[in-house]
PATI-586872 format. One record per residue (C-alpha): residue number from 0; z negated, y, x. Coordinates in Angstrom, 1 decimal, decimal comma. Example, Ala and Ser with C-alpha at 12.3 -4.5 7.8 and 13.67 -1.06 7.14 Angstrom:
REM residues 2
+-----+--------+--------+--------+
!   n !     up !  north !   east !
+-----+--------+--------+--------+
!   0 !   -7,8 !   -4,5 !   12,3 !
!   1 !   -7,1 !   -1,1 !   13,7 !
+-----+--------+--------+--------+
//
This chain:
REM residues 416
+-----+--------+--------+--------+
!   n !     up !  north !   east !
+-----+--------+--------+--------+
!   0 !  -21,7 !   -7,1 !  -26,8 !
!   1 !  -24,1 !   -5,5 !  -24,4 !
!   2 !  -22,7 !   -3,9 !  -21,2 !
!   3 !  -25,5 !   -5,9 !  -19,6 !
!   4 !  -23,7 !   -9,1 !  -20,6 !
!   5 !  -20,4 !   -8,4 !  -18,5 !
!   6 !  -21,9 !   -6,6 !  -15,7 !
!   7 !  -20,5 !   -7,4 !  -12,3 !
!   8 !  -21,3 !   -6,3 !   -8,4 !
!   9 !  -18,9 !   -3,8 !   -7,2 !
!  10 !  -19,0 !   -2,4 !   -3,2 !
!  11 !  -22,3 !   -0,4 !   -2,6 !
!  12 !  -19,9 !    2,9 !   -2,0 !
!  13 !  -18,6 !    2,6 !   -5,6 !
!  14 !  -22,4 !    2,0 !   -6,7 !
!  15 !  -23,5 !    5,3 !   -5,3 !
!  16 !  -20,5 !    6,5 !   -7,3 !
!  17 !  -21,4 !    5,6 !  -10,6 !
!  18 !  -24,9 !    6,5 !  -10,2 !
!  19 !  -24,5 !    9,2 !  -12,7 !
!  20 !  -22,6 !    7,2 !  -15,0 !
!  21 !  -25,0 !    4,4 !  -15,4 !
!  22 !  -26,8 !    5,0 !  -18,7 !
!  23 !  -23,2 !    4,7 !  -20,3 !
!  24 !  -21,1 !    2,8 !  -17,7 !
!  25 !  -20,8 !   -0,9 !  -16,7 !
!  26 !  -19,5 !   -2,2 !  -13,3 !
!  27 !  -16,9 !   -5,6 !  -13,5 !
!  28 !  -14,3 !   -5,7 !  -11,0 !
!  29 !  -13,7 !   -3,7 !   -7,4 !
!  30 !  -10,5 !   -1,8 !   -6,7 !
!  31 !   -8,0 !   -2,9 !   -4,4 !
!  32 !   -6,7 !   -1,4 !   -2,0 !
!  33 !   -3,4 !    1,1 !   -2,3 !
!  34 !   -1,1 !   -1,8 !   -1,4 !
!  35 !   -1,8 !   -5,5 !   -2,3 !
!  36 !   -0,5 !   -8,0 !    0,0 !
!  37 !    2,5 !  -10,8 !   -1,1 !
!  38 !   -0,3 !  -13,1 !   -1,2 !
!  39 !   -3,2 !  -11,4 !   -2,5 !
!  40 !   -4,0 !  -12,6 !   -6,4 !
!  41 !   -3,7 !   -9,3 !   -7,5 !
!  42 !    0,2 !   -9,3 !   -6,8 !
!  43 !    0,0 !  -11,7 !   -9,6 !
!  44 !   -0,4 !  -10,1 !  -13,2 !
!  45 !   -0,3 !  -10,9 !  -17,0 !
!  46 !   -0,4 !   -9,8 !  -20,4 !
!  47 !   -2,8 !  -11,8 !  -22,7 !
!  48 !   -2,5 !  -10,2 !  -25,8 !
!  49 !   -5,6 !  -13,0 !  -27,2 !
!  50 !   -7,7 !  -12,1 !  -24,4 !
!  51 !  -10,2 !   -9,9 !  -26,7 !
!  52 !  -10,1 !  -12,9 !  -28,8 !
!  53 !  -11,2 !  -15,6 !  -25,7 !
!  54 !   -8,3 !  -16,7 !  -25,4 !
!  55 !   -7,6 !  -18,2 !  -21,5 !
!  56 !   -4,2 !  -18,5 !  -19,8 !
!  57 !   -3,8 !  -22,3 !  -18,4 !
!  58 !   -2,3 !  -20,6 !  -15,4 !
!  59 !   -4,2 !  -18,3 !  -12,4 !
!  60 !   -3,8 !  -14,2 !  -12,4 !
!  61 !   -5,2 !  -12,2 !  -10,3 !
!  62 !   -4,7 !   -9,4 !  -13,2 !
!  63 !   -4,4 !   -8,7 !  -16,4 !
!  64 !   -2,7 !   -5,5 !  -18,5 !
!  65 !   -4,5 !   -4,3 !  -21,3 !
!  66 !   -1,6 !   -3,3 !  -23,8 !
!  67 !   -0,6 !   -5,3 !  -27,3 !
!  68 !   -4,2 !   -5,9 !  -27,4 !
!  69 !   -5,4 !   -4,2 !  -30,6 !
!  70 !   -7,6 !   -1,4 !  -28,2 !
!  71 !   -4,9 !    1,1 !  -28,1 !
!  72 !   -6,3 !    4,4 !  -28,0 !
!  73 !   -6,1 !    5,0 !  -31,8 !
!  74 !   -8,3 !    1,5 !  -32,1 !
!  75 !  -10,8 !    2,1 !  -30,1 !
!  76 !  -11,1 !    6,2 !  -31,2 !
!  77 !  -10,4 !    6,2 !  -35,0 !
!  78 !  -11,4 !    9,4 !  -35,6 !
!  79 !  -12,8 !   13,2 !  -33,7 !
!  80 !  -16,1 !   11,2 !  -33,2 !
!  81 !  -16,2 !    7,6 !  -33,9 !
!  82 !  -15,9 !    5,1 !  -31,3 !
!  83 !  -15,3 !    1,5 !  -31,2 !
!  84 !  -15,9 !   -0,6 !  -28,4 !
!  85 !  -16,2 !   -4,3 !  -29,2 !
!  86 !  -12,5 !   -4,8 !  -28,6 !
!  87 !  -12,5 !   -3,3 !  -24,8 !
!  88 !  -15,6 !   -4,9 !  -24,4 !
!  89 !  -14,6 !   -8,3 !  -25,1 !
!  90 !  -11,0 !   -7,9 !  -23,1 !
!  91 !  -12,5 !   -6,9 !  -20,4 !
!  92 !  -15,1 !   -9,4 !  -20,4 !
!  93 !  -12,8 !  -12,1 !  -20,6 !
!  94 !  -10,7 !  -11,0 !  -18,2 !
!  95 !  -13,5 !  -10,7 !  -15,7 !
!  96 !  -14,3 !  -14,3 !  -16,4 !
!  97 !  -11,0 !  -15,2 !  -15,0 !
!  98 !  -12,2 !  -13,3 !  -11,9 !
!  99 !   -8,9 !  -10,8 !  -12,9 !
! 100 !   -9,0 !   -7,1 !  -12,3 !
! 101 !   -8,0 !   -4,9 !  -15,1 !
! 102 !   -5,2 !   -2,4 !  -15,8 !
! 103 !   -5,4 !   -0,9 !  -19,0 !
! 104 !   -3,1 !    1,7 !  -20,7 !
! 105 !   -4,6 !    5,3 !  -21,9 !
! 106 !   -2,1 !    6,3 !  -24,0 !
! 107 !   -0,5 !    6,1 !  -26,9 !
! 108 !   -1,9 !    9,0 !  -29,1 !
! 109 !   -4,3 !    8,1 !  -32,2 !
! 110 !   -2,9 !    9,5 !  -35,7 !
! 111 !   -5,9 !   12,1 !  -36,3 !
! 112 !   -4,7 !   13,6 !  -32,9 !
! 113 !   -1,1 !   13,6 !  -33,1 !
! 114 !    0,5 !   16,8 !  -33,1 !
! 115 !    3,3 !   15,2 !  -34,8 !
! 116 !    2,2 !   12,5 !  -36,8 !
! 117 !    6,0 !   11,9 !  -37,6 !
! 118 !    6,2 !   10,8 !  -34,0 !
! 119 !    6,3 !    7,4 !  -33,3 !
! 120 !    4,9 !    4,2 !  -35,1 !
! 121 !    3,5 !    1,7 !  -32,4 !
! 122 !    0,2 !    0,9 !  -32,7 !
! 123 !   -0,1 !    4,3 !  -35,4 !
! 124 !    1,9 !    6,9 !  -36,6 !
! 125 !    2,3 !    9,4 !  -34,4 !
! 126 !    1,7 !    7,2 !  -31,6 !
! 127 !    4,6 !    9,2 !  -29,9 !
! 128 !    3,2 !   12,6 !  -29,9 !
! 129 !    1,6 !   15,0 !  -27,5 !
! 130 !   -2,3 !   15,1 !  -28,6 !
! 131 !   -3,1 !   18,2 !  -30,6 !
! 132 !   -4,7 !   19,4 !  -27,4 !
! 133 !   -5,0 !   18,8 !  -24,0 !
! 134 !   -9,3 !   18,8 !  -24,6 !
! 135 !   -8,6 !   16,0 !  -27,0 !
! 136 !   -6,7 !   14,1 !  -24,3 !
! 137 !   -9,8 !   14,9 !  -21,5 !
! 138 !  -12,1 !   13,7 !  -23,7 !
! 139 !  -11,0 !   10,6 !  -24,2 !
! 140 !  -10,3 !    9,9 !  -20,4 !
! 141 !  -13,2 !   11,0 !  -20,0 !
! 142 !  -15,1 !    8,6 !  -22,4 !
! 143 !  -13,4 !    5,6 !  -21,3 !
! 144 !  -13,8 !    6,1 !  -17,6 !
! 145 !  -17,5 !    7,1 !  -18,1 !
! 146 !  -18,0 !    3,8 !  -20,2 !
! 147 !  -16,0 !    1,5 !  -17,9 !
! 148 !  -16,5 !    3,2 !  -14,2 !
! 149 !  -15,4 !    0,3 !  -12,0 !
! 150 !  -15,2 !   -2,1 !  -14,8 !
! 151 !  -11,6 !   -1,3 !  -15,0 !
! 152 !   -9,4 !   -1,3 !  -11,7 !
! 153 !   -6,4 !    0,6 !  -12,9 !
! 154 !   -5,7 !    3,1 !  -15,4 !
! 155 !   -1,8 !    3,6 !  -16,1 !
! 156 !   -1,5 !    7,2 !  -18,4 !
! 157 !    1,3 !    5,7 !  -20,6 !
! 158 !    3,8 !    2,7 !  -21,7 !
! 159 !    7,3 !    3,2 !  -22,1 !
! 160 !    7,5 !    7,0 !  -21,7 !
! 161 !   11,1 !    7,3 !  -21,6 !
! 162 !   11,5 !    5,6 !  -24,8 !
! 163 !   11,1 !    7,8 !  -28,2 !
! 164 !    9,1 !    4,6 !  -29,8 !
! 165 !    6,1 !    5,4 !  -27,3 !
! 166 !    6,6 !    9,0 !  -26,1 !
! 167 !    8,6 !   11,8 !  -28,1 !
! 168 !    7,0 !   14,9 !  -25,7 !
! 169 !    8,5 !   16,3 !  -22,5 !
! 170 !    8,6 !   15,0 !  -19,4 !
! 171 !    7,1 !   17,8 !  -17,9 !
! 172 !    4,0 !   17,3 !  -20,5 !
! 173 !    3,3 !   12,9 !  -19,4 !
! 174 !    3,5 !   15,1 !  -16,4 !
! 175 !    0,2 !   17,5 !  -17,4 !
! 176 !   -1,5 !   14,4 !  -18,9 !
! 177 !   -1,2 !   12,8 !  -16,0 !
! 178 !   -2,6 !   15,1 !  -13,8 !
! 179 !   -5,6 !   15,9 !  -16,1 !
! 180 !   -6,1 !   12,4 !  -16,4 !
! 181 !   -6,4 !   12,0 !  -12,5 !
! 182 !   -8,6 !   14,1 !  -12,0 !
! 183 !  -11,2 !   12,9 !  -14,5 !
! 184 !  -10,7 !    9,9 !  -13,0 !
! 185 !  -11,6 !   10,8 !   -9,6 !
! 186 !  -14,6 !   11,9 !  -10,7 !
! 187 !  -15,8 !    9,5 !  -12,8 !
! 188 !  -13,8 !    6,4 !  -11,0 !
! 189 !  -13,2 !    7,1 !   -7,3 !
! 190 !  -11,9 !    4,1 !   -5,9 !
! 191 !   -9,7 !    3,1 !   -9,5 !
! 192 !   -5,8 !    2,8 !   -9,0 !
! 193 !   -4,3 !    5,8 !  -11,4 !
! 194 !   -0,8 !    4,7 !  -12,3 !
! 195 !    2,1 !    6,9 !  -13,4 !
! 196 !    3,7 !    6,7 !  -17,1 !
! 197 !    5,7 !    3,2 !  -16,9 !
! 198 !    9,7 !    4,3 !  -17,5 !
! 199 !   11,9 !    0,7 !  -18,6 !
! 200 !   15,0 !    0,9 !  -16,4 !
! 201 !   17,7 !   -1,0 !  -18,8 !
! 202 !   18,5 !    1,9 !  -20,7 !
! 203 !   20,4 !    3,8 !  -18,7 !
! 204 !   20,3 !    7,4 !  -20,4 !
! 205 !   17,0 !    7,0 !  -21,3 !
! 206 !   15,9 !    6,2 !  -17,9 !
! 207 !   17,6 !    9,1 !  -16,1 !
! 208 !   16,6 !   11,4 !  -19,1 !
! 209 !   13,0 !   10,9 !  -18,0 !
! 210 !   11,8 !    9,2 !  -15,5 !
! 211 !   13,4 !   11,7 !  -12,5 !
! 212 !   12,0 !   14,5 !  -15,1 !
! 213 !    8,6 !   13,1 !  -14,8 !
! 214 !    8,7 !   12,3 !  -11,1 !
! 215 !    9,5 !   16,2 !  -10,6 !
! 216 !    6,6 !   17,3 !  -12,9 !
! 217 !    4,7 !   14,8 !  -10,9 !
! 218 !    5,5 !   16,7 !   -7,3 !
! 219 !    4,5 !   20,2 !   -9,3 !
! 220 !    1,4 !   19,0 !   -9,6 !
! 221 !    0,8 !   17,3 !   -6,0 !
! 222 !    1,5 !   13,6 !   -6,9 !
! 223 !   -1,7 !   12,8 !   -8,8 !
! 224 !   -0,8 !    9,1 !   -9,0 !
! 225 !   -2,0 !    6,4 !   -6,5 !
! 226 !    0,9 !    3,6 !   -7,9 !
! 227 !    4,4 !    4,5 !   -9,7 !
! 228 !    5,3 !    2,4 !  -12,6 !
! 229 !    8,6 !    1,0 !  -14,2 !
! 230 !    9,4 !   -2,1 !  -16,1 !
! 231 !   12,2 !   -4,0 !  -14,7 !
! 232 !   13,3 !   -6,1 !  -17,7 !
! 233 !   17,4 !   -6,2 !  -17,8 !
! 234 !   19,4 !   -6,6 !  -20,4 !
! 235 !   19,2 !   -9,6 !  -22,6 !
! 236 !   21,7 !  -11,1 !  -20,6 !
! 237 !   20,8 !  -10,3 !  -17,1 !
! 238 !   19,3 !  -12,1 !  -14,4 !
! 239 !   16,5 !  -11,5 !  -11,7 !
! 240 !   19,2 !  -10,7 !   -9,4 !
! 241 !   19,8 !   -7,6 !  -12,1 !
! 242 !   16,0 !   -6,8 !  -11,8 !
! 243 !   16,9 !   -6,3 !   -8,0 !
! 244 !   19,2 !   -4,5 !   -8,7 !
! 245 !   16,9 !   -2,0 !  -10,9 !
! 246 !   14,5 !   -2,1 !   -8,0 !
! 247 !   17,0 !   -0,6 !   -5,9 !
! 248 !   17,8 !    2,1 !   -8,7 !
! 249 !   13,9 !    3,1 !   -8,8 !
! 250 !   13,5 !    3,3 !   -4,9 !
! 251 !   16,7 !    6,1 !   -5,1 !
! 252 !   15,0 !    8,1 !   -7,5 !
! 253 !   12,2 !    8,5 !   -5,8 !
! 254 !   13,3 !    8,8 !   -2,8 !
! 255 !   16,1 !   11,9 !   -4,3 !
! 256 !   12,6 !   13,0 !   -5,9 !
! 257 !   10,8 !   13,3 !   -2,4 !
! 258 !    8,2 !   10,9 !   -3,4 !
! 259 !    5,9 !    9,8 !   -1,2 !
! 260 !    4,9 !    6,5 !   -0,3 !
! 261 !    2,9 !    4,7 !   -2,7 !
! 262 !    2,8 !    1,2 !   -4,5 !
! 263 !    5,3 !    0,4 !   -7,1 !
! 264 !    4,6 !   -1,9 !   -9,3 !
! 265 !    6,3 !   -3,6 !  -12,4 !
! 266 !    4,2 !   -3,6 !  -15,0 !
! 267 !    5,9 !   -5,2 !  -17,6 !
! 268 !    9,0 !   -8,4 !  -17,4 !
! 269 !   10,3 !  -10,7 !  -19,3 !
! 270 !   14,2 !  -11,9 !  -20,0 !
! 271 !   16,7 !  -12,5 !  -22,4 !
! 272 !   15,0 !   -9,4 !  -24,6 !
! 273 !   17,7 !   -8,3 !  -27,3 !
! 274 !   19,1 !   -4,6 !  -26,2 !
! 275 !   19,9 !   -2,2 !  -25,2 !
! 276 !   22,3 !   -2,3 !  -28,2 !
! 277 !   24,4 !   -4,8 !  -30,9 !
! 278 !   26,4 !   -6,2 !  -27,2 !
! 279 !   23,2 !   -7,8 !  -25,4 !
! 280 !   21,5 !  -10,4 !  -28,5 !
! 281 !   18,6 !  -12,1 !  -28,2 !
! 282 !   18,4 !  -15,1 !  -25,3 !
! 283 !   16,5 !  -18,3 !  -24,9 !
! 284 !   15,8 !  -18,9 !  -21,5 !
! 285 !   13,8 !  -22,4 !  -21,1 !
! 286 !   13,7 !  -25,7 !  -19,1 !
! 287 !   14,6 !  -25,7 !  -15,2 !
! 288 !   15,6 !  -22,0 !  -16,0 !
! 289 !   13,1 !  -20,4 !  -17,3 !
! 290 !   10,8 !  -21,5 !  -13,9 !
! 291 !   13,4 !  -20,7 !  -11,8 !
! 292 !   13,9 !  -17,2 !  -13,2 !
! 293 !   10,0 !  -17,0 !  -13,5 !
! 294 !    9,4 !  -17,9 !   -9,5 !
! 295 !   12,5 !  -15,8 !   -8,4 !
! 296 !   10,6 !  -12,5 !  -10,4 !
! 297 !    7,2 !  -12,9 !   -7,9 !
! 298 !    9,3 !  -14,1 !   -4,8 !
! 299 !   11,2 !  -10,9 !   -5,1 !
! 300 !    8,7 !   -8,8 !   -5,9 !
! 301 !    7,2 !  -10,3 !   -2,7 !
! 302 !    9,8 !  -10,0 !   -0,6 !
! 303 !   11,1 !   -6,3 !   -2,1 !
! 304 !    7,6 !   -4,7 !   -1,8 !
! 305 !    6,7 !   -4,9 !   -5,3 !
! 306 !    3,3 !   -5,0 !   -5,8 !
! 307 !    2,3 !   -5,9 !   -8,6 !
! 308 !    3,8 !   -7,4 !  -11,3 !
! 309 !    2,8 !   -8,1 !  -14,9 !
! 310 !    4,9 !  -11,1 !  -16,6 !
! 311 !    5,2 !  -10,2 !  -20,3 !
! 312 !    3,4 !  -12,2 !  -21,6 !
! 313 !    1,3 !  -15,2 !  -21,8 !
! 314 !    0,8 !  -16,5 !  -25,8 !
! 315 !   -0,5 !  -19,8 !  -27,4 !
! 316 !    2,6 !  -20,6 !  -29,0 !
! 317 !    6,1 !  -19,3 !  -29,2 !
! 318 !    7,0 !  -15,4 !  -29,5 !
! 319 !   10,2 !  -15,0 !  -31,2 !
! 320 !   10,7 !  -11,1 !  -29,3 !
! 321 !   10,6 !  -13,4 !  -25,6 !
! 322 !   13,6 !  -14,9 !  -23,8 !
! 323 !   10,7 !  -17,1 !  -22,1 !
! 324 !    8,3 !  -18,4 !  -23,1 !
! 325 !    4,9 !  -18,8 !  -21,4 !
! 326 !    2,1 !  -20,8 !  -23,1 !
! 327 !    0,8 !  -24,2 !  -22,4 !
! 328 !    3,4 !  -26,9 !  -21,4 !
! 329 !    6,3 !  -24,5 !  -20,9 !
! 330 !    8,5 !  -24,4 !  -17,7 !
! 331 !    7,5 !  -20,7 !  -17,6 !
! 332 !    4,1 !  -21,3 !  -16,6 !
! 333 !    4,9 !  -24,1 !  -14,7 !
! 334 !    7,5 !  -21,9 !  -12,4 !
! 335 !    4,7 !  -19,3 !  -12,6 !
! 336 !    2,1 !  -21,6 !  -11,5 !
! 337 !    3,7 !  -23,3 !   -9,0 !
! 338 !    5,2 !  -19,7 !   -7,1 !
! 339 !    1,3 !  -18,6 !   -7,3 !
! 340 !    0,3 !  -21,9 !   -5,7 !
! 341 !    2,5 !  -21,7 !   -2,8 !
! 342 !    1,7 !  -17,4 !   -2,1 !
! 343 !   -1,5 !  -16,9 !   -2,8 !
! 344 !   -4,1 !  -17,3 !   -0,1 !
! 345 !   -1,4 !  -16,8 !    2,7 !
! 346 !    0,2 !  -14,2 !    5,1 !
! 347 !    3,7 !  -13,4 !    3,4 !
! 348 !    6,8 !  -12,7 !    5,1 !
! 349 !   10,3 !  -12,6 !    3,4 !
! 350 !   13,8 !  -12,2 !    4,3 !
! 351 !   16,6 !  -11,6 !    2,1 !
! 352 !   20,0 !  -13,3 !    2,9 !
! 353 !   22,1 !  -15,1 !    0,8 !
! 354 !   19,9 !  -17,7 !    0,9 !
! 355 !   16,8 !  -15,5 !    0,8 !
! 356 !   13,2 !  -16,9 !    3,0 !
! 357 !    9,5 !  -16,2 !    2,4 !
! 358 !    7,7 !  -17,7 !    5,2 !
! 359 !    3,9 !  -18,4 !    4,1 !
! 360 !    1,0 !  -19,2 !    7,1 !
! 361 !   -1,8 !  -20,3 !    5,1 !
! 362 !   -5,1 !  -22,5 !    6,5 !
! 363 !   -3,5 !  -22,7 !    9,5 !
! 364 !   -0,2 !  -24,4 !    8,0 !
! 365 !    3,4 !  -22,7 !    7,8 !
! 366 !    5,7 !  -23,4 !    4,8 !
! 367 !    8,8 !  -21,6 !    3,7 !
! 368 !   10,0 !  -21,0 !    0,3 !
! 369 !   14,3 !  -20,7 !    0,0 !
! 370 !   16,4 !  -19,1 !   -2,9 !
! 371 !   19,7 !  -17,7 !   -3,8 !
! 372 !   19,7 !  -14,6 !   -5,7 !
! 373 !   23,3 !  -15,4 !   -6,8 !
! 374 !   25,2 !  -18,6 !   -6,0 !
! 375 !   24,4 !  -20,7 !   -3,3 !
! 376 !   24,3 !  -21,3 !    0,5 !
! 377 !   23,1 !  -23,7 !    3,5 !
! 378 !   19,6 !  -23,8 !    4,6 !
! 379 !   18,4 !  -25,4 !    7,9 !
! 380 !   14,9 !  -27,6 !    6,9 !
! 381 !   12,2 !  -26,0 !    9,1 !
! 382 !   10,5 !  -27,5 !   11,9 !
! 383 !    7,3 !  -29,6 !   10,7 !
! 384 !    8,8 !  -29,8 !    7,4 !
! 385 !    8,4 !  -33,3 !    5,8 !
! 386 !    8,8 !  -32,4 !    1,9 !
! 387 !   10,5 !  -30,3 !   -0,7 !
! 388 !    8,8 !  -28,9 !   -3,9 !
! 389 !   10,6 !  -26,9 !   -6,5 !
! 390 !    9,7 !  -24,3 !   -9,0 !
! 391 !    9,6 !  -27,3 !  -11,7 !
! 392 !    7,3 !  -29,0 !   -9,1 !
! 393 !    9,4 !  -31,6 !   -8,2 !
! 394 !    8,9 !  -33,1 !   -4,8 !
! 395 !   11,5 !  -34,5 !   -2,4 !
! 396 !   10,9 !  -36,1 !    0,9 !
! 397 !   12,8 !  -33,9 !    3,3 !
! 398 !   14,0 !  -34,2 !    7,6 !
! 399 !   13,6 !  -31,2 !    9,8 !
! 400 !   16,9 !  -30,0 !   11,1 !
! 401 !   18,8 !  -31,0 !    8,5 !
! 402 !   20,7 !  -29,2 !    6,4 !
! 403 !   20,8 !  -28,7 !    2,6 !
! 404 !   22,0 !  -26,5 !   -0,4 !
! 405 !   19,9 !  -23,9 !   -1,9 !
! 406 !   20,6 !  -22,3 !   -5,7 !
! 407 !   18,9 !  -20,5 !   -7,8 !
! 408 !   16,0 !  -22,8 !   -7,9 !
! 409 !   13,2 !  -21,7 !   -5,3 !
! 410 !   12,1 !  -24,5 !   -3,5 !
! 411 !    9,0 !  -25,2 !   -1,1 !
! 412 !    9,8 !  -27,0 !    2,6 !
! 413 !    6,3 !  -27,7 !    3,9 !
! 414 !    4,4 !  -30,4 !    5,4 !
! 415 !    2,8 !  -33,2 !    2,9 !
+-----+--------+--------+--------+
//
C-alpha cells in the first residue's frame, strides 16, 4: 500500500513540521491535546488485534493500541536492514478509517538485536532484552517516526516492563530508552503523545520492583514522557472497584516519586484474567455483568482522571485468555457502547459517593449517569428526568424527585 492511499490532513503547524520528513513520511491523524476530556472520543480506546487484517469493531473508539498485532518491532525490522511495512501500513490505515488516533508500542526488542536472545519469548526470543546498542534502538525510533510523522498520535516505549515476559533489563535502562526515544520523537513528531513504559499493577512485587525504579530514572533524565502508563487489570477475581483501588496505588507513587502532572492513562483492561498465581483461576464474566463492569471501567476512568483507556480487547469470536468478552452480540460491547453513547460529545462532571454521579450537558440537554462502586444506595431522580437506561440498554420510565436504588449497574436518568 502506498502512503498516498492513507494520507490524511493534520494542523498546518504539524505540516510545517514534517516538511522534512515528507519523501518518507505520511500524515493520518492529529495529536490531542496533553489531557483528553471525559467526553472526548479519545478517552475511549481499543485493542483490535484484526485491525491489519480489516477487520472493524461493531462499536465506536476514538483509539486504537497497536500491540498483539503481528507489527511488533521484530516484524516489522527482521533483520540490521530489512524493513517491512505492509502490516503498519494496513493497521494504521484501518484505524484511520474508523476516524481513531493511533498508539502504537515501540518495544519489544527483535531477536537479531537482542543482547540476550535468552530473554524473553513474546513476539521473538529475546523479546525481553536490552538492544545490543543504544544506536540500534535510535534507529529504529527513528525509522518509524520518520515513516509515520503524524500518522501515529502516540508512541508508548514499552508493554509490560515490570514483567520478565516483556522486559528482563533495568529499570534505570526503559529509563535511557525512553529518553532517547523522546527526543527523536520531538524531532521527527512534535505534537505526538510519548508515553512511559506501561507497568501492570496486580502483581504486587513486580510492580514496586519497577515501576517506582523507572519513575526515578525517569526524573534523572527530566521527565521525557508527555503521559504515564499502567494497566489496571486486577486479579482474576477482582472487580472495578479493585481497579480503583490500583488507581489510587499509581497516583501514591508518583506522587512519593515527585512526578509531575501529566495524563495517566490505562492502556490495557480486561477482568477475570487467571493470576497472579495458582489462587486467582481463570473467570467468565458475561451477561448483565460483563456491561456493568465494562461501563463502570470508562465511568471511572471519567470520573478518576483517567485519560485514556484501552479495553483489552475487541475480537470476532471468543478469546479463551479474557474474562469478557467483546465481539459482536456480547454484553461487553453493548455496556461499552452504551457508556460511550451517553459521554461522548458532552461536558463531563463526576462525583464519587457511595452512589457515585457523572453529570453530562450535551446539545443543550443534562443527563446524569448513577453507580455503586460496591453495594448499593438511594438516588434522588433528577429534575427534567423522565427515563432510565442501563448499561444493558434497558429503558424505564422514571419521575423526578423520586427516589430509587442504585447497584452496580450504571444507569442513565435523562429526558426521552
Amino acid at each position: 500500500m502506498r502512503p498516498s492511499q492513507i494520507l490524511r490532513s493534520r494542523t498546518a503547524a504539524a505540516a510545517v513540521a514534517l516538511a522534512t520528513a515528507a519523501t518518507v513520511g505520511f500524515g493520518l491523524a492529529a495529536a490531542p491535546a496533553a489531557n483528553a476530556a471525559p467526553g472526548d472520543p479519545i478517552s475511549f480506546g481499543l485493542h483490535v488485534p484484526q485491525i491489519a487484517n480489516g477487520l472493524v469493531p461493531t462499536v465506536p473508539t476514538g483509539t486504537i493500541r497497536l500491540w498483539d498485532v503481528g507489527i511488533s518491532w521484530g516484524k516489522v525490522q527482521p533483520s540490521a536492514k530489512k524493513f517491512w511495512w505492509t502490516g503498519m501500513d494496513k493497521a494504521i490505515a484501518n484505524s484511520n478509517k474508523l476516524n481513531a488516533k493511533v498508539l502504537y508500542v515501540l518495544g519489544s526488542t527483535p531477536n537479531w538485536a537482542a543482547k540476550n536472545k535468552k530473554q524473553g519469548t513474546y513476539p521473538n526470543k529475546g523479546a525481553a532484552s536490552m538492544p545490543t546498542s543504544m544506536k540500534v534502538w535510535k534507529d529504529w525510533v527513528t525509522a518509524v517516526t520518520k515513516r509515520y510523522a503524524a500518522s501515529i498520535d502516540a508512541y508508548q516505549i514499552w508493554n509490560e516492563a515490570n514483567l520478565s515476559t516483556f522486559w528482563m533489563g533495568t529499570p534505570d535502562q526503559m529509563a535511557d530508552l525512553t529518553n532517547e526515544a523522546y527526543k527523536i520523537i520531538r524531532k521527527n513528531d512534535p505534537t505526538a503523545q510519548i508515553v512511559s513504559a506501561s507497568s501492570t499493577v496486580r502483581l504486587t512485587s513486580a510492580y514496586n520492583k519497577f515501576f517506582p525504579a523507572y519513575l526515578k530514572g525517569l526524573k534523572k533524565r527530566g521527565w521525557p514522557v508527555t503521559a504515564y502508563s499502567v494497566h489496571l487489570y486486577p486479579n482474576s477475581l477482582g472487580t472495578p472497584a479493585d481497579r480503583v483501588t490500583y488507581i489510587s496505588t499509581v497516583r501514591a507513587s508518583l506522587a512519593a516519586a515527585g512526578a509531575p502532572a501529566k495524563p495517566l492513562w490505562d492502556t490495557e483492561v480486561n477482568y477475570g484474567l487467571a493470576g497472579p498465581g495458582s489462587g486467582n483461576p481463570k473467570v467468565n464474566i458475561d451477561g448483565d455483568q460483563a456491561a456493568s463492569w465494562v461501563s463502570q471501567t470508562y465511568l471511572d476512568s471519567a470520573r478518576l482522571g483517567i485519560d485514556r483507556t484501552y479495553w483489552y480487547s475487541y475480537t470476532p469470536s471468543p478469546y479463551s485468555l479474557l474474562g469478557i468478552q467483546m465481539y459482536p452480540g456480547t454484553t461487553g460491547a453493548l455496556g461499552y457502547a452504551t457508556t460511550y453513547g451517553w459521554l461522548v460529545g458532552g461536558s463531563v462532571s463526576c462525583v464519587t459517593a457511595a452512589v457515585n454521579t457523572c453529570t453530562i450537558v450535551k446539545n443543550g440537554a443534562t443527563s446524569t449517569v448513577a453507580w455503586a462502586s460496591t453495594g448499593s444506595g438511594p438516588f434522588v431522580v433528577p429534575a427534567g428526568a423522565t427515563n432510565s437506561v442501563t448499561a444493558t440498554n434497558v429503558s424505564t420510565p422514571v419521575t423526578a424527585g423520586t427516589t430509587v436504588t442504585i447497584g452496580s449497574m450504571p444507569t442513565w436518568f435523562g429526558a426521552s
